[in-house]
C-alpha positions in Angstrom: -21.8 1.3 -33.0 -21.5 -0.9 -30.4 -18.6 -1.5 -27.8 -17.5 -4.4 -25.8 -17.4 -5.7 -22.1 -16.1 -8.7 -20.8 -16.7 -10.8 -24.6 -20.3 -9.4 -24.5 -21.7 -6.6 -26.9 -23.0 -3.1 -25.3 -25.9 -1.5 -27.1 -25.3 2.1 -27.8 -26.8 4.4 -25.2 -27.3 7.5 -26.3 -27.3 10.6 -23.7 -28.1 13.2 -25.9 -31.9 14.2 -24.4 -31.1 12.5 -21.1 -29.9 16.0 -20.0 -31.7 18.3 -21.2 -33.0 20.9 -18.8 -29.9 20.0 -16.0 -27.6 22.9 -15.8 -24.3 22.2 -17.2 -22.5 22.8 -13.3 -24.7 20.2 -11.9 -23.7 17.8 -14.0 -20.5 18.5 -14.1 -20.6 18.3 -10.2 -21.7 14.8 -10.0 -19.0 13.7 -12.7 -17.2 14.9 -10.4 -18.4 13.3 -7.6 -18.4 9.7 -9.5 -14.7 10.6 -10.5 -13.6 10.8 -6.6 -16.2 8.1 -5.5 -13.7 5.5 -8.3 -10.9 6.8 -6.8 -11.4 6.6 -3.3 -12.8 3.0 -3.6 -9.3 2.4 -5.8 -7.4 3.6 -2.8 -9.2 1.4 -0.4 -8.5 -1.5 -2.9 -5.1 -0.7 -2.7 -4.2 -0.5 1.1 -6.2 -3.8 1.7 -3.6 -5.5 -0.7 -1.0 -4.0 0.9 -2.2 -4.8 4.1 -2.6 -8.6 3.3 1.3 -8.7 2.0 2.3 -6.7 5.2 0.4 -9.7 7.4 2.0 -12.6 5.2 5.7 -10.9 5.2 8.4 -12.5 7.4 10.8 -9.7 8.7 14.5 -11.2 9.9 16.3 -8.9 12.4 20.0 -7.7 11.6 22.6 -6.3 13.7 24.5 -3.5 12.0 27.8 -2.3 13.7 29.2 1.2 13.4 31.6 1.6 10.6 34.9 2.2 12.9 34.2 -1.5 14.4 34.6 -2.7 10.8 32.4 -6.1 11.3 29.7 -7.0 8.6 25.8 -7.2 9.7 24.8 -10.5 10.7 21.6 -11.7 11.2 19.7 -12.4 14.1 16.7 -13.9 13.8 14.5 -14.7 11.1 10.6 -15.3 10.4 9.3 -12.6 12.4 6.0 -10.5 11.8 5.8 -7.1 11.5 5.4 -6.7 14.6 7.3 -8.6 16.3 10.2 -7.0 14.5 9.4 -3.6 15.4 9.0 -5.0 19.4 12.6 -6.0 19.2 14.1 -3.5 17.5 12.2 -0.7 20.1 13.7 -2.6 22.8 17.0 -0.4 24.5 18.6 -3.5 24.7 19.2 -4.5 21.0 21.5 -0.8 20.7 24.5 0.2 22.3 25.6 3.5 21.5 28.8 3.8 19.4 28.9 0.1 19.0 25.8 -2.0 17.0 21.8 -1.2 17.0 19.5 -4.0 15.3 17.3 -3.4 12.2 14.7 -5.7 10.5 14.2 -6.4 7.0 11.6 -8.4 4.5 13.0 -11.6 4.3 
């Protein structure tokens, strides 16, 4: 029977033979191998994606206040980068203890 890829038909390819003689834990080995080599190369697929969104993601700083002030967060500024939100919100200046510290989000 044959199967199909991408609208195209697959002959039938037959294994039985193709073995013969390997000991069954060397093949099993390099299924094995294969199975983590798809994986990995999934994985690496993945964090490249994510770090494209990360690069193309506009952060917006917030300044929370502690609940006993009872003021709402209010926003900052907007259209950072990643890092330029992290750089503010490192920065002792944007926290005063007992008072407000500033947080980004994803816009």
């Amino acid at each position: 029977m044959q199967g199909m890829q991408k609208g195209r038909p697959v002959p039938d390819v037959s294994t039985e033979g193709c073995t013969q003689g390997i000991p069954e834990n060397l093949l099993l080995q390099a299924i094995h191998r294969r199975e983590q080599q798809s994986e990995r190369t999934m994985e690496k697929t993945r964090v490249v994606k994510n770090e494209a969104d990360t690069m193309s993601e506009k952060y917006k700083i917030v300044r929370f206040y502690y609940p006993a002030l009872n003021r709402r967060p209010r926003t900052i500024n907007t259209g950072l980068t990643l890092e330029q939100a992290q750089a503010h919100c490192s920065d002792p200046k944007t926290r005063k203890e007992n008072v407000y510290f500033d947080g980004y989000t994803a816009e």
